[in-house]
C-alpha positions as CSV (number, residue, x, y, z in Angstrom):
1,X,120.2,130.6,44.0
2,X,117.7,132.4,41.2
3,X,114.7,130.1,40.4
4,X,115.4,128.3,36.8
5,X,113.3,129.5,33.8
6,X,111.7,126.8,32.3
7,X,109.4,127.0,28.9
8,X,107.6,124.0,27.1
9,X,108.5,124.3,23.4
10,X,105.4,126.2,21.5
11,X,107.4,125.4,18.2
12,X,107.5,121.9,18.6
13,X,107.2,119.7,15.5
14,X,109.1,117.4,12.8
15,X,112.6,118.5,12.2
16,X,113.7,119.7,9.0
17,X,115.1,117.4,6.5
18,X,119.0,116.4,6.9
19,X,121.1,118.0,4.7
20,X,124.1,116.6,5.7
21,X,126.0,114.3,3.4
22,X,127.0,110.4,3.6
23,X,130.6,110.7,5.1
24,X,130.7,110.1,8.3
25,X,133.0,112.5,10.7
26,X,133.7,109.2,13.0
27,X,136.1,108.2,10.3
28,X,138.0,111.0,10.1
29,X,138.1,111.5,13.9
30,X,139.5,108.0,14.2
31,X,142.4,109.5,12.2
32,X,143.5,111.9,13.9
33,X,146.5,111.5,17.3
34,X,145.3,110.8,20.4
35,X,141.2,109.2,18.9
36,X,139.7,107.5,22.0
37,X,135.9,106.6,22.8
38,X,135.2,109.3,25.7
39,X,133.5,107.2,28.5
40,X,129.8,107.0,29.1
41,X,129.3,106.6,32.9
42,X,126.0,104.8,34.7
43,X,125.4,107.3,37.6
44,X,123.2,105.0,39.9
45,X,123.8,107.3,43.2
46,X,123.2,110.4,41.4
47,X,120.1,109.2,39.7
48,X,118.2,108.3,42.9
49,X,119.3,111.7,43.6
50,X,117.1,113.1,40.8
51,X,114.3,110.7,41.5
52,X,115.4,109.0,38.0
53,X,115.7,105.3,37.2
54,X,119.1,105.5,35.3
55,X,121.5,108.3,34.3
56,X,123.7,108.5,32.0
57,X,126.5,110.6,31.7
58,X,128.9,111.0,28.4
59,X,132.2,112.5,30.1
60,X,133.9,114.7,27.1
61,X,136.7,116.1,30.0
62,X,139.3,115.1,26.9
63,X,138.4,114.1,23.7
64,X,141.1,114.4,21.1
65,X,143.7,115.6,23.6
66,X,141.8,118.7,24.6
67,X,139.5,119.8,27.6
68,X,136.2,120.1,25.6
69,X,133.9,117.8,23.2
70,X,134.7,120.9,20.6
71,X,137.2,119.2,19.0
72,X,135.0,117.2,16.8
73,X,132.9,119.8,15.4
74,X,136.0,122.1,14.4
75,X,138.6,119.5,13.1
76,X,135.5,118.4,10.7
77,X,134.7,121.7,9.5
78,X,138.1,122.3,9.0
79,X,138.9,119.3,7.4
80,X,135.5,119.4,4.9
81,X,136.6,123.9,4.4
82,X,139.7,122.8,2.8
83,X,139.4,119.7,0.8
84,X,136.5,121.8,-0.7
85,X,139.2,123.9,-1.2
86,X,141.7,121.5,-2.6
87,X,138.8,119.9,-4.9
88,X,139.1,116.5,-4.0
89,X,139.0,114.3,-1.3
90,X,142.7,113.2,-0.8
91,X,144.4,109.6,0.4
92,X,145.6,110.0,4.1
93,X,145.8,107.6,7.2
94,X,147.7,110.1,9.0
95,X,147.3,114.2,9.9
96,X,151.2,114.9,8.4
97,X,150.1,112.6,5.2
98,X,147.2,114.8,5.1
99,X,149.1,118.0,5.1
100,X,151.1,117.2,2.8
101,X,148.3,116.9,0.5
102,X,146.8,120.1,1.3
103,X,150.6,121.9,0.9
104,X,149.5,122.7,-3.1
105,X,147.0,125.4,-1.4
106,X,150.0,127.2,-0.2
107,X,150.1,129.1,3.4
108,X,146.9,129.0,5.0
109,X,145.0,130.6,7.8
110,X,142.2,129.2,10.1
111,X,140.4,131.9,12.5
112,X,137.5,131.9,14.3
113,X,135.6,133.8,16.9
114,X,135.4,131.9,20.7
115,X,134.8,131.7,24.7
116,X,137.7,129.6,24.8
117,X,136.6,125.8,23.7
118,X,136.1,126.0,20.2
119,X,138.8,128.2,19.2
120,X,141.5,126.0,21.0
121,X,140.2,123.0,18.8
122,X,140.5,125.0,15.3
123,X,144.1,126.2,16.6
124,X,145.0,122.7,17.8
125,X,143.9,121.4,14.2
126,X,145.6,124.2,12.2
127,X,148.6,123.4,14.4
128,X,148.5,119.9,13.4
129,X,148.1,120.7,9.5
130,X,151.1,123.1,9.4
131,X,149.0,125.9,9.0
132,X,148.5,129.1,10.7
133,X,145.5,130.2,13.5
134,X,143.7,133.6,14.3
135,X,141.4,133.5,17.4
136,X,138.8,136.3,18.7
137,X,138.0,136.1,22.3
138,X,135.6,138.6,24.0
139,X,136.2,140.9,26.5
140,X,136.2,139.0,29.9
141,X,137.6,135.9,29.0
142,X,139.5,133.8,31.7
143,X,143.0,134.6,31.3
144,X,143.9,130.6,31.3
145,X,141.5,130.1,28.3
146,X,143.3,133.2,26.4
147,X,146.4,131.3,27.9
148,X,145.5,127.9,26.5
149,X,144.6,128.9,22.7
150,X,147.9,130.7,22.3
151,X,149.8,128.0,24.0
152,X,148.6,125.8,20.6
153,X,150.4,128.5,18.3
154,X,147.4,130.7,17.5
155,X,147.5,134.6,17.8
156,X,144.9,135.7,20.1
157,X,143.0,138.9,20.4
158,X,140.4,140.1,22.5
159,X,138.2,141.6,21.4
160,X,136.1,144.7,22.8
161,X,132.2,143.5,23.5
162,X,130.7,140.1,23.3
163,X,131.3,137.2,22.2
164,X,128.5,138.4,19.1
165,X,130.9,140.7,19.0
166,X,134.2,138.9,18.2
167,X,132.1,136.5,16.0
168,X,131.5,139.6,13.7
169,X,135.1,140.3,14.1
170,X,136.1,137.2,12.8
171,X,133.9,137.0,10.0
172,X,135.4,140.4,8.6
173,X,138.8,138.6,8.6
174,X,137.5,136.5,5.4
175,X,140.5,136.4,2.8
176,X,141.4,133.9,0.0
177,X,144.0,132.7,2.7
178,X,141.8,132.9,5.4
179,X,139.4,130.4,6.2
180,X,136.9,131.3,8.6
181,X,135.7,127.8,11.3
182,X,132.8,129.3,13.1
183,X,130.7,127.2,14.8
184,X,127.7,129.6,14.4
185,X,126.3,131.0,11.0
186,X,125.4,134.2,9.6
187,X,123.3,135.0,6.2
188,X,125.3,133.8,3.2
189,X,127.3,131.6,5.6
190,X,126.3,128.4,6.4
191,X,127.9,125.0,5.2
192,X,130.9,125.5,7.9
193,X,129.0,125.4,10.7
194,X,126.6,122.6,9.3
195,X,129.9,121.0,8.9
196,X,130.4,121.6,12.8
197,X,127.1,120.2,13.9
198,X,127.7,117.0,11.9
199,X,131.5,116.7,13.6
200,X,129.1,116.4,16.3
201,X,127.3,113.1,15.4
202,X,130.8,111.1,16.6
203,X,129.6,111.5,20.2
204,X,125.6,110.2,19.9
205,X,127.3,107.7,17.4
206,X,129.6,106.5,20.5
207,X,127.0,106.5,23.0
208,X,124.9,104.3,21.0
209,X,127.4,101.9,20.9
210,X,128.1,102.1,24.2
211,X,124.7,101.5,25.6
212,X,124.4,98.4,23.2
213,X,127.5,97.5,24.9
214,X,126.0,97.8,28.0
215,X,122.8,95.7,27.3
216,X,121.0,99.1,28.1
217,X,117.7,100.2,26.2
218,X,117.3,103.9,24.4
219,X,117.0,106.6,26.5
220,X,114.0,108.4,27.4
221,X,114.8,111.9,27.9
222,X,118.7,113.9,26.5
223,X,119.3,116.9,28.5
224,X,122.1,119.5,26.1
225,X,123.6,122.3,26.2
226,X,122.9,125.4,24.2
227,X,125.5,127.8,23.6
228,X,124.9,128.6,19.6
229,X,122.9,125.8,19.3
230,X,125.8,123.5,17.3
231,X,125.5,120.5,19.4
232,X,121.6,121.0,20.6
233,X,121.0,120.7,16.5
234,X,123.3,117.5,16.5
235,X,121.2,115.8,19.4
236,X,118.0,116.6,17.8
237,X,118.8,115.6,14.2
238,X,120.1,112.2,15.8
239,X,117.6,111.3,18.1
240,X,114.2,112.6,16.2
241,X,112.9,110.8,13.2
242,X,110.9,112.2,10.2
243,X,107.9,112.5,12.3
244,X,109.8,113.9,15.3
245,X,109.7,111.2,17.2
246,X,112.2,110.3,19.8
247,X,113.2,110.9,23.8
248,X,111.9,114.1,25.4
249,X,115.0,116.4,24.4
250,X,115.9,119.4,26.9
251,X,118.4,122.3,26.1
252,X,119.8,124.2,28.5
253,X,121.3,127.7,28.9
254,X,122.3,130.6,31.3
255,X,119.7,132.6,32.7
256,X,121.7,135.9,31.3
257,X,122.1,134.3,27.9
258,X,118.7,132.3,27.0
259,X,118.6,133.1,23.1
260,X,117.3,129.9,22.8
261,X,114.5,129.9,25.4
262,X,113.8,133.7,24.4
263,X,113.6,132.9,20.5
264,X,111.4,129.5,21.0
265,X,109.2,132.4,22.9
266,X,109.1,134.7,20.6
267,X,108.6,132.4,17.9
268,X,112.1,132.9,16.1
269,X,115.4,133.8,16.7
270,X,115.9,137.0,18.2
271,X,119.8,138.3,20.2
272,X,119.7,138.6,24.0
273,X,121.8,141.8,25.0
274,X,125.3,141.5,26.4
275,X,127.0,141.8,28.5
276,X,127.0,137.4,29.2
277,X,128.9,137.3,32.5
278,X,127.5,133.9,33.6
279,X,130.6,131.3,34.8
280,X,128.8,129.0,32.2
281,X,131.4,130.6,29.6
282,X,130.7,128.4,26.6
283,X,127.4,129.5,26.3
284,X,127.1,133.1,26.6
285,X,126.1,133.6,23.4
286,X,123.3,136.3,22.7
287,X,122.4,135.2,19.2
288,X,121.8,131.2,18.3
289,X,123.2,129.8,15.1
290,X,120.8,130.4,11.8
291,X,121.6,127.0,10.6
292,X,120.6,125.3,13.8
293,X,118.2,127.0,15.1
294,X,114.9,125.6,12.5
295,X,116.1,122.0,14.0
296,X,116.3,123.4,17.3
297,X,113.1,125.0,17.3
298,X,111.4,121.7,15.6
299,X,113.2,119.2,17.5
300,X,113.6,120.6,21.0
301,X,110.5,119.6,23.8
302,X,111.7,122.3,26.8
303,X,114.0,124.6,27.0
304,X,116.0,125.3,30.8
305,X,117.5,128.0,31.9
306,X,119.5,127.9,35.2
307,X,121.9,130.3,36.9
308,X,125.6,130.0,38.3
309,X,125.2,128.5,41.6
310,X,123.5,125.5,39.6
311,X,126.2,125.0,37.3
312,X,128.9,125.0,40.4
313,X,126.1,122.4,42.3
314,X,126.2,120.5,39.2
315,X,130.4,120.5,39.0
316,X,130.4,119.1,42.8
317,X,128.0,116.7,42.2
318,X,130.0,115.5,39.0
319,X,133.5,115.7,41.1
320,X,131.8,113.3,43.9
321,X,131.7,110.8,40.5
322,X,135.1,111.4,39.9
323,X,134.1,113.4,36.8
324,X,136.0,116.9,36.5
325,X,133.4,119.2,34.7
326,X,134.0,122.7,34.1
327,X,131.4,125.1,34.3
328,X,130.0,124.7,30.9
329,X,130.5,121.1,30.8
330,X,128.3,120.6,34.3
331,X,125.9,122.6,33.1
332,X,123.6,119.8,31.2
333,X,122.9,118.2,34.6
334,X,122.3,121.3,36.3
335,X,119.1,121.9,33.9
336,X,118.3,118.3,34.4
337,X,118.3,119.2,38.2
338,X,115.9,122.0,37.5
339,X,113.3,119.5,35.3
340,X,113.9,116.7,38.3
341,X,112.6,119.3,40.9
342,X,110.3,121.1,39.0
343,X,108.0,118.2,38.5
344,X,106.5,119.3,35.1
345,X,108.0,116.4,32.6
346,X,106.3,113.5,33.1
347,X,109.1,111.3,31.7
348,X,111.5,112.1,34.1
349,X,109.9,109.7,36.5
350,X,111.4,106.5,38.5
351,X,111.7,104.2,35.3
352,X,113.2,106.7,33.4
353,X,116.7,106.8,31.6
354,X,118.1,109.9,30.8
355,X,121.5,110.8,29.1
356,X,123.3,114.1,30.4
357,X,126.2,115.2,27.7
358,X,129.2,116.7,30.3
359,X,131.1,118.8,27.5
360,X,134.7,120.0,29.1
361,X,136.8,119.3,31.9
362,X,138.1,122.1,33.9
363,X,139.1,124.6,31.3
364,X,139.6,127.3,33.7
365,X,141.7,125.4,37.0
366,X,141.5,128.4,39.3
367,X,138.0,128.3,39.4
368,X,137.3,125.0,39.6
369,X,139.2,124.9,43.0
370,X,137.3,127.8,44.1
371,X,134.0,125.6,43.8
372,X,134.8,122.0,44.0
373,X,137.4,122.5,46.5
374,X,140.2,120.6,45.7
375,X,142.7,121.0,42.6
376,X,141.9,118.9,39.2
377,X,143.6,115.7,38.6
378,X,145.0,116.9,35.5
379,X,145.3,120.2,34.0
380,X,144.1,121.4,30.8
């Protein structure tokens, strides 16, 4: 196991402004087939583990009938892309009464650029809008990922390179038919993936619910995952107020794909050279999103970056829960692992309660055998 890389935020301040608008994605999520709460499970074993009064664990192994928390972000970017499109906000209670209002755009394509999670999600909601799907995968992507997104009627291509790579791919696909759902952002392109960070809100929305449910307190430390920064820019903007106040907040990464860690060091954003081999798959990514970075940078305390055999730690420990994590999904407690034992954060003491976000189940079966030993209950 290679030591974790761990760097105290120099950047650290008040977040940018929101600029997101007043609708709120958790009504259009409870809309669509197969809405659930996703549970939020007390870890009391695990957290005396850790050395840690209380954890916390937000299980998103299914959410919306798919493997992955991604869902959220790319059916409200979709939905927002095309009633933009359509020019006003139609009447609909159910996803076939709300493609039948969008059938005066005529045939429509949704593509995007993916590691697998993401893309299935924009396929699953073109699929369920009558409308057609494009997905860019890089080189190296687990064939029951590739396997996955087509199985949802998409047309899949791999492409040559990294996943920086297929996200430039995608982009060129542009067309007045053609509606690119990236969940990171380029110059000149921008609202879409603000619209996926905001799709985001439905899970911190849940989970305060939950823990009011519970009787429990606010947390005192959030540990996140990276990837393009989409969701890390979610949990900051909803747990940091004006004067960036709130619980500690961690983001964690790959130690072969840090463009977070490396651009909070450098002071702003900067790519991390493929290739991204890590097992971690959602978040090798070499370049953060422009759009989320500024909260990022602003909102995040310490950035953790950990390597493969602490993700696959991090999926047993999560199996002995009876939580079926894939690699990406585990890897939010594997960086809260790293913080526990490295002693620096003073919050993560005995009192403290800490939420871990657990983002997919076992999106790629084969080798989620391989390290937990046994086969998943249910298959993606």
């Amino acid at each position: 196991m290679t030591s974790p890389e761990i760097l105290w935020n120099p950047g650290r301040g008040a977040p940018p402004p929101s600029t997101s608008d007043d609708l709120r994605p958790l009504e259009v999520h409870r809309r669509l087939p197969g809405y659930e709460v996703t549970p939020l499970v007390d870890a009391p074993t695990l957290a005396a583990d850790l050395g840690i009064g209380r954890l916390w664990v937000k299980d998103e192994a299914w959410r919306l009938g798919l493997p992955a928390f991604k869902m959220l972000g790319a059916s409200w970017a979709s939905y927002r892309s095309l009633v933009r499109l359509l020019g006003h906000e139609p009447e609909w209670s159910t996803t076939d009464e709300l493609a039948a209002a969008l059938a005066p755009l005529g045939p429509l394509t949704l593509a995007t650029a993916t590691d697998g999670n993401h893309g299935r999600a924009v396929a699953r909601m073109a699929a369920l809008l009558g409308l057609g799907a494009r997905i860019l995968v890089p080189e190296g992507t687990a064939t029951a990922r590739i396997d996955a997104i087509a199985a949802e009627g998409a047309d899949v291509s791999v492409v040559d390179g990294t996943y920086d790579d297929a996200v430039r791919a995608a982009a060129a696909l542009a067309a007045d038919d053609v509606l690119i759902v990236s969940d990171t952002s380029w110059p000149g392109y921008t609202d879409v993936p603000g619209w996926v960070i905001d799709g985001y809100t439905t899970i911190l929305d849940e989970v305060d619910q939950q823990r009011v449910a519970a009787g429990a307190g606010p947390v005192d430390a959030v540990v996140v995952q990276m990837g393009v920064g989409a969701l890390a820019a979610a949990v900051v903007g909803h747990c940091r107020d004006a004067e960036g106040r709130g619980p500690l907040v961690a983001v964690v990464e790959p130690l072969t794909a840090a463009c977070g860690l490396r651009s909070a060091e450098a002071g702003g954003l900067v790519d991390v050279p493929g290739p991204h081999r890590s097992i971690m798959a959602g978040l090798n990514c070499g370049r953060a999103s422009e759009v989320a970075w500024p909260t990022i940078a602003a909102g995040t305390d310490v950035f953790v970056a950990v390597d493969d055999a602490a993700a696959e730690r991090a999926m047993v420990d999560l199996a002995g829960l009876g939580l079926e994590a894939g690699e990406s999904g585990a890897a939010g407690l594997a960086g809260l692992r790293a913080l526990c034992e490295d002693g620096s954060v003073d919050v993560l003491g005995p009192d403290a309660s800490v939420l871990v976000l657990s983002t997919e189940g076992p999106t790629d079966p084969e080798a989620w055998v391989r390290i937990v030993g046994r086969p998943p209950t249910a298959t993606p």
